[in-house]
SETOR-377953 format. One record per residue (C-alpha): residue in three letters; x, y, z. Coordinates in steps of 0.02 Angstrom, whole numbers, padded with zeros to 5 digits, always signed. Example, Ala and Ser with C-alpha at 12.3 -4.5 7.8 and 13.67 -1.06 7.14 Angstrom:
ALA+00615-00225+00390 SER+00684-00053+00357 
This chain:
UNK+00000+00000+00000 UNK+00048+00186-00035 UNK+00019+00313+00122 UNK-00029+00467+00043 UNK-00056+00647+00147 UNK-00134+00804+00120 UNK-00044+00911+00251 UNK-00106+01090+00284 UNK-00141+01218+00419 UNK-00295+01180+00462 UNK-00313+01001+00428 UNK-00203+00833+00374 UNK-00312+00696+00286 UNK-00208+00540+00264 UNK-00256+00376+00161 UNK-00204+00215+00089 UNK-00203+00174-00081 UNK-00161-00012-00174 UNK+00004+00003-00252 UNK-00050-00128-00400 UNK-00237-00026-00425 UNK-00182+00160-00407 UNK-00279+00322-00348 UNK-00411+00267-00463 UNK-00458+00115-00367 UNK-00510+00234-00225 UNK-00427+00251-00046 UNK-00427+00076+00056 UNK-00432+00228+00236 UNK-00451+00392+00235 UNK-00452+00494+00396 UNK-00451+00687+00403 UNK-00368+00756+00564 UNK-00368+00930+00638 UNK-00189+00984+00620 UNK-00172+01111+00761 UNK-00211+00967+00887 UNK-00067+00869+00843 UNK+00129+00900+00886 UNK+00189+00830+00715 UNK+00146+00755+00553 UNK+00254+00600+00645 UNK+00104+00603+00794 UNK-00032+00593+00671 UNK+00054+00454+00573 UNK+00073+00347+00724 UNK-00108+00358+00760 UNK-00163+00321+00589 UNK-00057+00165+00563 UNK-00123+00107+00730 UNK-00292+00120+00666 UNK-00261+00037+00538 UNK-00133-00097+00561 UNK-00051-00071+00376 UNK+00139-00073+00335 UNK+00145+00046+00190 UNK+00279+00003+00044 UNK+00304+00189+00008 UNK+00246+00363+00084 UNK+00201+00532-00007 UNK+00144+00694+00064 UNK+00080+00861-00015 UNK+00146+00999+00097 UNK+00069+01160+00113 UNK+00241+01250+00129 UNK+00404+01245+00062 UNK+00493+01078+00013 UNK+00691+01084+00037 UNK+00744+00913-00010 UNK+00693+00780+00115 UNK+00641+00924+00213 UNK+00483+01050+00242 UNK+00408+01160+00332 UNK+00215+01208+00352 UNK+00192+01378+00340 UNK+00056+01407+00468 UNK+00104+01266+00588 UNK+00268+01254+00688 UNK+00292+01074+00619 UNK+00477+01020+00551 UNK+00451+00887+00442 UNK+00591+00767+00391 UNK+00567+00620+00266 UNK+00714+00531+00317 UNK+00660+00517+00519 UNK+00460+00477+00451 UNK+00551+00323+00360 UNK+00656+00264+00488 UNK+00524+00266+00644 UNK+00383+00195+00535 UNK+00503+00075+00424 UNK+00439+00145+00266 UNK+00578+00106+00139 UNK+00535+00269+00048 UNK+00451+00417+00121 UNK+00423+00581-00023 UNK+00371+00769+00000 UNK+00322+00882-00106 UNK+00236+01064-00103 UNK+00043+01051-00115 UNK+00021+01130-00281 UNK+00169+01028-00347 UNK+00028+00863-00290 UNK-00095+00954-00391 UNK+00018+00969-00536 UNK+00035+00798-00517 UNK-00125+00759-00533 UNK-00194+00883-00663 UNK-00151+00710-00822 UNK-00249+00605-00723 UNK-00427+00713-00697 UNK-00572+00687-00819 UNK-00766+00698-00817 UNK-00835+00736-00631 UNK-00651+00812-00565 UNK-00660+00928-00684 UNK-00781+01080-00773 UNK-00718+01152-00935 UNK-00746+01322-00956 UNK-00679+01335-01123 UNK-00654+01188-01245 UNK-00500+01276-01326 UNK-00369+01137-01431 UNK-00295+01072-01318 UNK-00132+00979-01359 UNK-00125+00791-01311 UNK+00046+00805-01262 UNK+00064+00989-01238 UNK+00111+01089-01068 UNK-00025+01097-00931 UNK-00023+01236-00796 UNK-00130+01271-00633 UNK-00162+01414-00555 UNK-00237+01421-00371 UNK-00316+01542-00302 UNK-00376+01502-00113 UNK-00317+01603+00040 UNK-00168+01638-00067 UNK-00121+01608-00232 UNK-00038+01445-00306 UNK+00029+01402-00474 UNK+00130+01250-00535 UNK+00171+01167-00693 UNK+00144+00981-00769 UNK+00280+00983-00901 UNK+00274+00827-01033 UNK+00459+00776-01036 UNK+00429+00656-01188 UNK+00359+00510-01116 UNK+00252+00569-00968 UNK+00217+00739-00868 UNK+00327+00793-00719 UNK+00261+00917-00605 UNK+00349+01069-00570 UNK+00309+01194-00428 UNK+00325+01361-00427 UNK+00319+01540-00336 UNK+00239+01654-00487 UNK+00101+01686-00377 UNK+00231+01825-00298 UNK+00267+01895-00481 UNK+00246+02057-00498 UNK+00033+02128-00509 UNK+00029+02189-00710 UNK-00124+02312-00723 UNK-00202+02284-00901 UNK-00309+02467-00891 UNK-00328+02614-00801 UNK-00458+02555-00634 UNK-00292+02418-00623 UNK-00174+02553-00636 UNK-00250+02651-00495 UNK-00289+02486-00387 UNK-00088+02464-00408 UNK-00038+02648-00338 UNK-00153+02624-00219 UNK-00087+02453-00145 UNK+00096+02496-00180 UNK+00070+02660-00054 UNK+00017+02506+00075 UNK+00117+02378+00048 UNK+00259+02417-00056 UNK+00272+02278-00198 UNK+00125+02220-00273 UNK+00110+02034-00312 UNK-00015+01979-00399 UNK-00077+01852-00234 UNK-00076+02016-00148 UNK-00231+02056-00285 UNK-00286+01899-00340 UNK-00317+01767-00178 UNK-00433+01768-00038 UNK-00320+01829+00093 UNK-00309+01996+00005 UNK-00487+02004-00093 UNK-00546+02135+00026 UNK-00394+02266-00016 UNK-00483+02275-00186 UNK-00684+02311-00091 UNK-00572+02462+00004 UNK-00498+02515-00140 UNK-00667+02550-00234 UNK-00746+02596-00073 UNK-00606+02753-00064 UNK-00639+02768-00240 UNK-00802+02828-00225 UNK-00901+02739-00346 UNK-01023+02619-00271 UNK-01076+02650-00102 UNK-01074+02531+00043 UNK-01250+02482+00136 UNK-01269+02491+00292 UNK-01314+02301+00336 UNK-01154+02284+00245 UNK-01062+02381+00351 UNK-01126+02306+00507 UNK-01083+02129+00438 UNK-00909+02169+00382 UNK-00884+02260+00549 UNK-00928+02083+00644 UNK-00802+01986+00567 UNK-00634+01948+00535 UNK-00617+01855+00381 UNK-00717+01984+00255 UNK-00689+01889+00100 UNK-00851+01768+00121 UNK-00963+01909+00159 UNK-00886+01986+00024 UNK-00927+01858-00113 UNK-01066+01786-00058 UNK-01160+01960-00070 UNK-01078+01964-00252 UNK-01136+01780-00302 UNK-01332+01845-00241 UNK-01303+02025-00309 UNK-01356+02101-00163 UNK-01246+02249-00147 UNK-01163+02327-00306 UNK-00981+02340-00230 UNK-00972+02189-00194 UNK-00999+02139-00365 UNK-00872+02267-00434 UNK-00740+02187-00316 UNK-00777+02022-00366 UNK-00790+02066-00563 UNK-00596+02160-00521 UNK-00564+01995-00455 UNK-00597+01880-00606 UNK-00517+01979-00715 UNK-00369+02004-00640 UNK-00369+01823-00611 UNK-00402+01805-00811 UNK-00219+01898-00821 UNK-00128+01797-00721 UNK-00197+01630-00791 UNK-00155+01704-00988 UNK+00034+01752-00915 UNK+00053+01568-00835 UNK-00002+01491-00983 UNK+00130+01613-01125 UNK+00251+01546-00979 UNK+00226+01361-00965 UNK+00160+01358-01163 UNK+00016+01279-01062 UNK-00067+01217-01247 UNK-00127+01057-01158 UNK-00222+01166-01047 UNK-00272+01284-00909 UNK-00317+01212-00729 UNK-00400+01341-00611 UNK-00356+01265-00419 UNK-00403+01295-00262 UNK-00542+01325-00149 UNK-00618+01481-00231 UNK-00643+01448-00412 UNK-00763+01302-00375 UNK-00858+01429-00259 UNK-00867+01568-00419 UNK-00893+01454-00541 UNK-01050+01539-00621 UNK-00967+01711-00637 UNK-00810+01615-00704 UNK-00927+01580-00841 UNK-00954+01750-00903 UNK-00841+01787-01051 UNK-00748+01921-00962 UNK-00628+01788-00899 UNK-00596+01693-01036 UNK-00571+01859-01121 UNK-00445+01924-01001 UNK-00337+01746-01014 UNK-00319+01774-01194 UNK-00291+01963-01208 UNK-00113+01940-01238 UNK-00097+02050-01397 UNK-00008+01986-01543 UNK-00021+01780-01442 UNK-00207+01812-01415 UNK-00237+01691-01533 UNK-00118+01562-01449 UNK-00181+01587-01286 UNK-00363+01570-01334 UNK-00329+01384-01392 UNK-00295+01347-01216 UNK-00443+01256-01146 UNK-00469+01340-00968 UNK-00556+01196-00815 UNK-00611+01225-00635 UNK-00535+01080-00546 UNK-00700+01005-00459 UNK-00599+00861-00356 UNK-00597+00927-00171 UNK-00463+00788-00135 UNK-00349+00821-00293 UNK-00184+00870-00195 UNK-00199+00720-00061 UNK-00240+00610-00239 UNK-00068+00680-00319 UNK+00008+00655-00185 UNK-00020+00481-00230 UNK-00001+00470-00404 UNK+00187+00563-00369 UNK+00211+00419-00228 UNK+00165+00286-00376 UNK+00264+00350-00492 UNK+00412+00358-00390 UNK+00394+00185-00349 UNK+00382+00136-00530 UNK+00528+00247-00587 UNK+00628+00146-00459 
């Protein structure tokens, strides 16, 4: 059996998968654990191989932080995680990390039908370039580059690139978060975390006005970004739409630059916990529009087909597949 892990902040789901079926023969366990009431990824492991009496042939964990090596970190959890002491306590003969949107990467040749909504059809290119970009409380992007007989995930940290305005409300949003924060990323625009700088941008902009309900719910908690977009998804107060539209698009930009980087002709992957929760305003054309405004490569970049990645288990499943592939690779 393969051990495979989803490791974040807020929760680690581990599982067992057959070695001879693969991730598509489903999960033999599966047990989701609240992270912050465990020491270690080692503590959690213990318990779960108690439960479940298996001796796994190989390990592989999707890490939400950064991979050094045989070494990571998680970035909001004071867990050090080393592959060579999980293989020698547990006598797993080979124990792999990698980042979580590297798993997803991994993943991305294996989805079809239910894990997956198209957006747009595009050409896609059997064995072209795939990319994903994932925007959840901040934003993700990794590449699944074919090598010439397969795909090998590569992870990335363009999520920190540089924000590129495209027109002037962009431009302004820019000078405005620059006078802030100093650099402007484009997961400083484009991720959950940071979704309400853009509702105080247009609210000192002076365009839409905010309600006073609105206000008064804002005021009572401390993530905004849910209030935020769920008034957007029902339409019930117009800045809230305008921050969410300044969303998408921006999103659109960063999506077209990923894809004119990783010549992404095999496709598009939108990641992460918020596209699946926009998915009906992803479908207006404005996004699709913004991913292929690339002036004299619009034409490339609009033969990228663009999906939502539906599977709410896809980095724990890469983290599989990359554990599986390993072992065949030797």
């Amino acid at each position: 059996m393969i051990l495979a892990g989803d490791i974040g902040g807020t929760k680690t789901v581990l599982a067992l998968f057959p070695a001879d079926g693969g991730v598509a023969a489903g999960a033999l366990h599966e047990t989701r654990f609240p992270s912050a009431d465990h020491a270690s990824l080692e503590a959690i492991i213990e318990r779960f191989l108690a439960d479940t009496s298996a001796t796994p042939l190989a390990a592989s964990f999707g890490l939400a932080g950064p991979v050094s090596g045989r070494r990571a970190n998680i970035t909001n959890l004071p867990w050090n995680i080393n592959a060579d002491s999980i293989a020698e306590r547990f006598k797993i003969p080979k124990v792999f990390l990698l980042n979580d949107l590297e798993a997803i990467a991994t993943a991305v040749p294996h989805l079809d039908g239910d894990d997956l909504h198209t957006l747009h059809p595009g050409h896609p290119v059997a064995d072209g370039n795939r990319a994903v970009v994932a925007p959840g409380t901040g934003l993700g992007i990794a590449a699944s580059i074919f090598n010439g007989s397969g795909f090998k995930a590569c992870p990335t940290e363009a999520g920190h690139t540089s924000f590129a305005p495209r027109n002037a409300e962009q431009v302004a949003l820019l000078g405005y978060l620059q006078e802030r924060h100093g650099h402007v990323s484009f997961e400083r625009v484009c991720s959950g975390k940071y979704l309400p700088g853009i509702y105080d941008f247009l609210l000192e902009q002076g365009q839409h006005q905010q309600p006073d309900w609105l206000k008064n719910e804002l005021a009572a908690v401390t993530d905004r970004t849910p209030v935020i977009v769920n008034a957007a998804l029902k339409n019930q107060a117009d800045i809230c739409s305008a921050t969410l539209d300044l969303f998408v698009r921006v999103l659109g930009t960063i999506t077209g630059n990923i894809g004119l980087t990783f010549l992404a002709t095999g496709g598009l992957y939108l990641g992460g916990g918020i596209p699946p929760r926009i998915l009906e305003r992803l479908k207006q054309p404005d996004f699709s529009a913004a991913v292929a405004d690339k002036g004299r490569f619009s034409e490339l970049c609009a033969a990228m087909p663009i999906h939502v990645i539906l599977d709410p288990k896809v980095a724990l499943h890469g983290a599989a597949w990359a554990g599986l592939e390993a072992l065949q690779d030797g």
